[in-house]
C-alpha positions as CSV (number, residue, x, y, z in Angstrom):
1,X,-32.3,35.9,-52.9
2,X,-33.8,37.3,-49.7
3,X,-37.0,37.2,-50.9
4,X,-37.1,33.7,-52.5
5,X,-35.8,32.2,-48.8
6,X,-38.8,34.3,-47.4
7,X,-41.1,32.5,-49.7
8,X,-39.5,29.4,-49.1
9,X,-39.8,29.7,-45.5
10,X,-43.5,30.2,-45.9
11,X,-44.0,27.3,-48.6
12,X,-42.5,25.3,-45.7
13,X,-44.6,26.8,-43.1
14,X,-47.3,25.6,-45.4
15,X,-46.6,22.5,-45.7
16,X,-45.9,21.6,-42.1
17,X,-49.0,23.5,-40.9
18,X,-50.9,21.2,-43.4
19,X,-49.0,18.0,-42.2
20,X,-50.2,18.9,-38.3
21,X,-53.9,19.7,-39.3
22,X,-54.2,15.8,-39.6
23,X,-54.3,14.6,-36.2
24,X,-54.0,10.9,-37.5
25,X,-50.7,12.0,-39.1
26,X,-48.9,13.4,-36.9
27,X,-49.9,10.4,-34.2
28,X,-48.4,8.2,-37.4
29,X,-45.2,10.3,-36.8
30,X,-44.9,8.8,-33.5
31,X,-46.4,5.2,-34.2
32,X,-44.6,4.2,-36.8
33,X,-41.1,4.4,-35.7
34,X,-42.5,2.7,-32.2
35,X,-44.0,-0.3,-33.9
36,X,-40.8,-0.7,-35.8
37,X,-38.0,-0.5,-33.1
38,X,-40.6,-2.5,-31.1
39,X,-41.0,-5.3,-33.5
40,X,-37.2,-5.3,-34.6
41,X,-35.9,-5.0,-31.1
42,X,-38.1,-7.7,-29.5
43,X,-36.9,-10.0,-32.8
44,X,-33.2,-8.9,-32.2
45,X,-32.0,-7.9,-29.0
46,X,-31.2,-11.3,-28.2
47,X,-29.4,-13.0,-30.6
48,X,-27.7,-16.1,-29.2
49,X,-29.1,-19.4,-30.1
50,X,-31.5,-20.6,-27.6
51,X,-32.5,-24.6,-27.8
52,X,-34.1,-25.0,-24.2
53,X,-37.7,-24.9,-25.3
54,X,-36.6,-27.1,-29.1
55,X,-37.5,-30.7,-29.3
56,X,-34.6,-32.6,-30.0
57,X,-34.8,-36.4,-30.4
58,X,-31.8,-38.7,-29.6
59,X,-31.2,-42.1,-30.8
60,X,-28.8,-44.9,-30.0
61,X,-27.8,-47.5,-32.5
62,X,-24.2,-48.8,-31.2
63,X,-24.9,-51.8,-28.0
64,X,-21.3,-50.9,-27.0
65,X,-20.1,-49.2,-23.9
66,X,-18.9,-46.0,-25.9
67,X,-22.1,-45.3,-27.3
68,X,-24.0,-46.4,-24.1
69,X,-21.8,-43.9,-22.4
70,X,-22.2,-40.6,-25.1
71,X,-25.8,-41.3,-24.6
72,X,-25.6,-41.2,-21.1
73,X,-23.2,-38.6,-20.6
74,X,-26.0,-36.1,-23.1
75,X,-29.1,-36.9,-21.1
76,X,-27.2,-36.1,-17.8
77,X,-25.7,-32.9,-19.3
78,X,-29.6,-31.8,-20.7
79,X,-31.0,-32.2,-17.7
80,X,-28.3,-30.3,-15.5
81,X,-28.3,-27.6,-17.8
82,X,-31.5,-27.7,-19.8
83,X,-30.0,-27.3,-22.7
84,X,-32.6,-28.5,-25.2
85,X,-35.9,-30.3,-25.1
86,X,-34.3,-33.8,-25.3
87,X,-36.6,-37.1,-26.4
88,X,-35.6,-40.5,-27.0
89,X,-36.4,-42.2,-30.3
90,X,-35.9,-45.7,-32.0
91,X,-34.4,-44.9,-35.0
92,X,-33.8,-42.4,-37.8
93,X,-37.4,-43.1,-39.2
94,X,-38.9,-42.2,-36.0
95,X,-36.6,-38.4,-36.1
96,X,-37.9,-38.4,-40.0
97,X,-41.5,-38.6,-39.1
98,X,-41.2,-36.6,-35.9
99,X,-39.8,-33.5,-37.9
100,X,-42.7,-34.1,-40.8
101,X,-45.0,-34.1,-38.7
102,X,-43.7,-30.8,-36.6
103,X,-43.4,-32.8,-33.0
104,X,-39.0,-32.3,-33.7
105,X,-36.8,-30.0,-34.8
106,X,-33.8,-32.0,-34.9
107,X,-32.4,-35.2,-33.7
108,X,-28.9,-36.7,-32.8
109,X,-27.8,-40.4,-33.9
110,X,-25.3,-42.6,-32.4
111,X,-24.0,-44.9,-35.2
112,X,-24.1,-48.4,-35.0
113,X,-20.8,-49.1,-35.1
114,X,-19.7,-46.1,-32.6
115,X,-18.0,-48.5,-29.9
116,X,-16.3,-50.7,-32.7
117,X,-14.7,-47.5,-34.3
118,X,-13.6,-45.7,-31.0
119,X,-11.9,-49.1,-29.6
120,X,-10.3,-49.6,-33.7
121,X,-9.2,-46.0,-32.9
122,X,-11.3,-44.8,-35.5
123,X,-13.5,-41.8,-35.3
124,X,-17.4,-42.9,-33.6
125,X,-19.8,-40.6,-36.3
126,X,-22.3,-38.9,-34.6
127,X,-25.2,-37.4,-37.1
128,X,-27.0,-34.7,-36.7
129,X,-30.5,-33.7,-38.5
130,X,-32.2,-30.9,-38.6
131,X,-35.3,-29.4,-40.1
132,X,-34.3,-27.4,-43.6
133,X,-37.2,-26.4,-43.9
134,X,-36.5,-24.1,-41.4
135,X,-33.4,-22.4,-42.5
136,X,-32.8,-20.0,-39.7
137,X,-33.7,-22.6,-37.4
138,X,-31.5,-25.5,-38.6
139,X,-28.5,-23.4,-39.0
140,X,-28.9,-22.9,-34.6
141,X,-29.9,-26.8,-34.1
142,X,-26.9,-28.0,-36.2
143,X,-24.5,-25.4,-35.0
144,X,-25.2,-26.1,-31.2
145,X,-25.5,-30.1,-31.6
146,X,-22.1,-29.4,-33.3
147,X,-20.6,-27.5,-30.7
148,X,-21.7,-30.1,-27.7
149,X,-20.6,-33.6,-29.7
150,X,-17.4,-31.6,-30.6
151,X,-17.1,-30.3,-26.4
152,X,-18.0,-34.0,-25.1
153,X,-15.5,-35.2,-27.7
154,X,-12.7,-33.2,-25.8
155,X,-13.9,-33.8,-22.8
156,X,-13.5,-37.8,-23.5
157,X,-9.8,-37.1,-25.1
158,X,-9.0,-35.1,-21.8
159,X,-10.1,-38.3,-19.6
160,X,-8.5,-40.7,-21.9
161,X,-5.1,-39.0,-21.5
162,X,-5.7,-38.6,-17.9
163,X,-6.1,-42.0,-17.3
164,X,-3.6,-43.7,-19.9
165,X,-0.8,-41.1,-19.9
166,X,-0.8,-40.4,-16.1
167,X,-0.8,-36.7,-16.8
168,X,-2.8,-33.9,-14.4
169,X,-6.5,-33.8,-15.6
170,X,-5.9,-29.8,-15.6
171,X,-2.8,-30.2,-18.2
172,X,-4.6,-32.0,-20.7
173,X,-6.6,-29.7,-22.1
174,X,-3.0,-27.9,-23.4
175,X,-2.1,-31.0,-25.1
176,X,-6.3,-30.9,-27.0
177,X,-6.2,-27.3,-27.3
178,X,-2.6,-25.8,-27.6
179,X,-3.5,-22.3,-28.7
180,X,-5.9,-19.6,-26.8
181,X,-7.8,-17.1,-29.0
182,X,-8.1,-13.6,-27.0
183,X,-11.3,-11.4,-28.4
184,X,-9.9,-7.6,-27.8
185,X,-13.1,-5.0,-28.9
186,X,-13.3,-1.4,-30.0
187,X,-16.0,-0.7,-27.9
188,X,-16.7,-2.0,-24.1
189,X,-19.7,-2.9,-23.1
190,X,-21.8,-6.0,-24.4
191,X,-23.6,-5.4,-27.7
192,X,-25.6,-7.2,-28.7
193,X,-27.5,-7.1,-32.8
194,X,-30.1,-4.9,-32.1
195,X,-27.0,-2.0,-31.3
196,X,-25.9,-3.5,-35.0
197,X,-29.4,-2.7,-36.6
198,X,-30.9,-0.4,-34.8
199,X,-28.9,2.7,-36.9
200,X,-30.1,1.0,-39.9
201,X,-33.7,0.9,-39.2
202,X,-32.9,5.2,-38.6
203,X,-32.3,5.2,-41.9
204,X,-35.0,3.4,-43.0
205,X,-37.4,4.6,-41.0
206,X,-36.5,8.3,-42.1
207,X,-36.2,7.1,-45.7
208,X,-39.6,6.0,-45.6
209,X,-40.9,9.1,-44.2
210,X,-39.7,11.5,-46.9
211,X,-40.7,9.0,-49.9
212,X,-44.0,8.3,-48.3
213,X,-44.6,12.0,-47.6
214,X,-43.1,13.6,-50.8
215,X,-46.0,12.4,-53.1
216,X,-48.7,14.4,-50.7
217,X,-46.7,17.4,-50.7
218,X,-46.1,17.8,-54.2
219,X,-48.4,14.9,-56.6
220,X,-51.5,15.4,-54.5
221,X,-51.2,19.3,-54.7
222,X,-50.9,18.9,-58.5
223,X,-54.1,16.8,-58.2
224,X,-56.2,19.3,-55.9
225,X,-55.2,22.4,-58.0
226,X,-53.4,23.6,-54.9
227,X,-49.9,23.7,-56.3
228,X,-51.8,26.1,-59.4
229,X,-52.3,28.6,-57.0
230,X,-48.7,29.0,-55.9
231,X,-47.7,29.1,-59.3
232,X,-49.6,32.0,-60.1
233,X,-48.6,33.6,-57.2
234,X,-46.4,35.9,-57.3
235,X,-43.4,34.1,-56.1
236,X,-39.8,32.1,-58.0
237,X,-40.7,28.2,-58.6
238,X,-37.5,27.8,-56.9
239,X,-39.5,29.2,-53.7
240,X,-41.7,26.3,-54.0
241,X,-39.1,23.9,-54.7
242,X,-36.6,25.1,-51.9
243,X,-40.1,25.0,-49.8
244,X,-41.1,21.7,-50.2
245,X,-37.5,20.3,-49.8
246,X,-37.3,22.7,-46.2
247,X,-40.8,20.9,-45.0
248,X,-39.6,17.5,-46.1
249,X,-36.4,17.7,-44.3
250,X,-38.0,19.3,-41.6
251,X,-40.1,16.1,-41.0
252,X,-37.5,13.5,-41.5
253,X,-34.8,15.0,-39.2
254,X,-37.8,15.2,-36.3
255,X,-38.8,11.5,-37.2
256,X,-34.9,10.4,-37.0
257,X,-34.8,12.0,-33.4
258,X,-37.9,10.1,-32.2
259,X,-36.3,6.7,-33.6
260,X,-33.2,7.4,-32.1
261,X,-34.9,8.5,-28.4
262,X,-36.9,5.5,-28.7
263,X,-33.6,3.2,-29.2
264,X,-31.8,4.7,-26.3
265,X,-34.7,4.3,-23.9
266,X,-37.0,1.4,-24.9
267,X,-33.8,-1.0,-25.7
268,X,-30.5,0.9,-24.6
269,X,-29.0,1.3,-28.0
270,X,-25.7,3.2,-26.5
271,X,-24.1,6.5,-28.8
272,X,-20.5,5.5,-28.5
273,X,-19.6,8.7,-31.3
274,X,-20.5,12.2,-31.1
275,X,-24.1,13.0,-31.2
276,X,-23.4,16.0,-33.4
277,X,-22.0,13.9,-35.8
278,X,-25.1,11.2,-35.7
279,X,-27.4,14.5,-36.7
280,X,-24.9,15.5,-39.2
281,X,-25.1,12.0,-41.3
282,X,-29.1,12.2,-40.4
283,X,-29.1,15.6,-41.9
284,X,-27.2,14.7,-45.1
285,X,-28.8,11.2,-45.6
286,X,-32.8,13.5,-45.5
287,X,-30.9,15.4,-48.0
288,X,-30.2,12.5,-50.0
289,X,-33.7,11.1,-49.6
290,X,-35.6,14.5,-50.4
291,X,-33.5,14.5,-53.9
292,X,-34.4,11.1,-55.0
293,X,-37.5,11.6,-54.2
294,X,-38.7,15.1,-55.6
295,X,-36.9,12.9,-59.3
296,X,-38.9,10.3,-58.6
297,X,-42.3,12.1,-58.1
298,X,-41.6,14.6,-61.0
299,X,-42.4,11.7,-63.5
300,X,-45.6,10.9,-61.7
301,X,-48.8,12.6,-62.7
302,X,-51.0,11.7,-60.1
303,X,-50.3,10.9,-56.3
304,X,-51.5,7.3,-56.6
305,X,-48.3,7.0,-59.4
306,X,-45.6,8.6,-57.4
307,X,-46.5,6.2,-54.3
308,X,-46.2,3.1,-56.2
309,X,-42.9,4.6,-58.1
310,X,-41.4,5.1,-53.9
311,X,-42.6,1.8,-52.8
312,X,-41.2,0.0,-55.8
313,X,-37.8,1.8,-54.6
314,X,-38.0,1.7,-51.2
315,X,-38.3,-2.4,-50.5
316,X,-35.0,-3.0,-52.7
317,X,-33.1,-0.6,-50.8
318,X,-34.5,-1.6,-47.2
319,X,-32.9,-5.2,-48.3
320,X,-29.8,-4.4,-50.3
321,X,-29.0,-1.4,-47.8
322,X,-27.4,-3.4,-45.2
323,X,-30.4,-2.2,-42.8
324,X,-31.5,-6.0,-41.7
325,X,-27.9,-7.9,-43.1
326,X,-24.3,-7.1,-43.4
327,X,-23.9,-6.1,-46.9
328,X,-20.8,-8.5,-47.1
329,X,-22.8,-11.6,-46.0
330,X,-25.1,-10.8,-49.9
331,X,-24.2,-12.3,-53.3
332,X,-22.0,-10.0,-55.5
333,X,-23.7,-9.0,-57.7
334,X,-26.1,-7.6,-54.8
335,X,-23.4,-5.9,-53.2
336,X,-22.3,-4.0,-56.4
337,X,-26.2,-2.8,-56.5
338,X,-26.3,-2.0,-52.7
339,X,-23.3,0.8,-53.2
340,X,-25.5,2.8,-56.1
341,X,-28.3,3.3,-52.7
342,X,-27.6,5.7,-51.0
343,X,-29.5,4.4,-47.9
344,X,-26.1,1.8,-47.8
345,X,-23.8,4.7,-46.7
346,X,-26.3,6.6,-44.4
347,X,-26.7,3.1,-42.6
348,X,-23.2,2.6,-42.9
349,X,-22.4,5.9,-41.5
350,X,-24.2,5.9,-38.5
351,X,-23.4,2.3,-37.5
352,X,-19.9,3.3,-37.6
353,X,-20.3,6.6,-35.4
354,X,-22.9,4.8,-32.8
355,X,-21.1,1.6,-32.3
356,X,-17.9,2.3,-33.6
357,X,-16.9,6.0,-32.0
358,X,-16.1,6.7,-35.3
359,X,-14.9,10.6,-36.5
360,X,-15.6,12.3,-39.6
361,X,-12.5,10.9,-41.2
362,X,-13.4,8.0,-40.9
363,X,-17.0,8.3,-42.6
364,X,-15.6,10.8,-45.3
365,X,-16.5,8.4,-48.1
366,X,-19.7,8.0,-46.4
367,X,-20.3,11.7,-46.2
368,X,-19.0,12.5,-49.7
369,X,-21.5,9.7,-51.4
370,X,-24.3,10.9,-49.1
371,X,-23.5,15.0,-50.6
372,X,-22.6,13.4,-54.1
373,X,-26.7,12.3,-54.2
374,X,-28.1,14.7,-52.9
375,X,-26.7,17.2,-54.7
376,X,-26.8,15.1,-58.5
377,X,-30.5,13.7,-57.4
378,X,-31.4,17.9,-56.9
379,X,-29.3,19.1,-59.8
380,X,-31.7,16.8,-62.1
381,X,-34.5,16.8,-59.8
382,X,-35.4,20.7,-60.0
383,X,-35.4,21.4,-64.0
384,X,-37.2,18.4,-64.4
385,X,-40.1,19.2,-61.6
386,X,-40.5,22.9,-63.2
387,X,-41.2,21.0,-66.4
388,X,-43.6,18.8,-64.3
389,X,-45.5,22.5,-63.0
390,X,-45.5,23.7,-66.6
391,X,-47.8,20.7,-67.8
């Protein structure tokens, strides 16, 4: 046993000596984590919806007073707050074209009979249009236009009881709004959705490492003739094995410490848990990784093989990992596939310690699945890759 760690430890050795040789690599080691916690963060860190700078078009059907006065009352608001990039348009063709031909994103419409329905003590209808072919966009353009008609709304009831009811301006707002929601949080401080993804994109980012970086050390060396030589050396294949696993792990847990250094200081991802435990899931979710993919690269024959076979795995799990989206917000069928990845509980795992303060009893299901693959990818992994050195 002694001597088959010592050959181990020197198979590793090996393999990171051979890693650092290339200068390009190892400034790759660096780089890539940067360019992604750069791109992600400057995509994320602020995640409220933001109208100021989105041309919104607003149009007036109704001659009455109410809908004279909504209009009014919209423009003032806009321009004391600068909520939104408001224009005025004709009618509904003139918001159709605008958004066709990319000069709107949205528009309001006062309905013709707005002032005829509020004095019949009807609802006035307000509509609201967006561009769908947008998606992410429309959803923040009809949620905001939804959220000021519905605030102006109040406002109006508040006035109206004010006036007819003779009751303090200050007391109507418990007759529109009897009941106060209070928001208590876990955690203090203001998080915002880069805190939520960034322990995702660890995972990822670490993930990628070890599949990108497992066909070099072991499919390439197969191709040169270089992994001949240790066979005939006079060492166990379980050297080699335990070796490569070492180096692999090795280079993941260094690239997880430079994503997580970067987080902290570029864009103040806060550790509410216990850094030892953040290691410790970082440590078992490499193990994970390494296992899948030394099974993955022993049914490649060539290097260019085993690369495809990790990139065909690694975009699935990078989108039904919950790295980028809250598992729970995916179809269901998609969710029953995310909990077979083990990338879904590493991600998990450290989400829950960093933002959460979680402790290890709370991430034992975590931890277990995270052991459970590793140890079931290696157990099938290792007879299968001494078969692949036999051929």
């Amino acid at each position: 046993m002694k001597k088959t760690l010592n050959h181990s430890f020197w198979i590793c050795w090996k393999d990171l000596l051979d890693f650092t040789r290339s200068k390009m690599s190892v400034v790759m080691i660096i780089l890539m984590p940067l360019f992604m916690m750069v791109m992600v963060g400057f995509i994320y860190t602020d995640s409220a919806p933001d109208l100021s700078e989105t041309p919104i078009a607003i149009t007036n059907l109704d001659d009455g007073l109410a809908g004279t006065a909504f209009y009014d009352n919209l423009v003032f608001m806009n321009n004391a707050t600068g909520m939104m990039d408001l224009r005025p348009a004709e009618n509904m063709d003139d918001i159709r074209s605008g958004i066709y031909e990319g000069e709107l994103d949205g528009g309001i419409l006062i309905s013709q009979n707005f002032t005829e329905d509020i004095t019949a003590g009807n609802q006035g209808h307000i509509t609201i249009i967006s561009d769908q072919s947008n998606p992410q966009l429309s959803v923040q353009v009809e949620m905001v236009l939804t959220m000021v008609v519905e605030q102006m709304g109040k406002n109006a009831s508040m006035a109206w009881i004010n006036a007819t009811n003779n009751i303090p301006y200050n007391e109507t707002l418990t007759i529109i709004e009897p009941y106060v929601v209070d928001v208590e949080e876990l955690i203090e401080g203001d998080p915002s959705y880069f805190q939520f993804v960034a322990p995702g994109i660890m995972a990822m980012v670490v993930m990628m490492s070890l599949m990108t970086g497992l066909p070099h050390a072991i499919s390439y060396e197969k191709d040169t003739g270089t992994l001949d030589g240790m066979l005939v050396a006079p060492i166990r294949r379980l050297s080699i094995i335990l070796g490569k696993v070492l180096a692999q792990t090795t280079r993941g847990m260094l690239q997880g410490l430079i994503i997580l250094f970067l987080a902290m200081i570029l864009f103040g991802v806060t550790i509410y848990g216990n850094i030892l435990l953040v290691l410790l899931v970082m440590f078992l979710s490499v193990f994970s990784f390494v296992g899948l993919g030394i099974l993955i690269t022993s049914f490649s024959d060539k290097e260019e093989t085993a690369s495809m076979m990790m990139m065909t795995l690694m975009f699935p799990m990078i989108f039904l990992g919950g790295v980028l989206f809250p598992i729970e917000q995916m179809p269901g069928f998609m969710q029953s596939i995310s909990q077979f990845l083990p990338l879904t509980y590493a991600s998990s795992a450290l989400r829950k310690v960093m933002n959460l303060n979680a402790g290890v009893g709370d991430i034992t299901n975590e931890l277990i699945f995270l052991i459970a693959f590793g140890v079931i990818f290696l157990f099938i992994a290792v007879p299968m890759f001494k078969k692949a050195m036999n051929r």
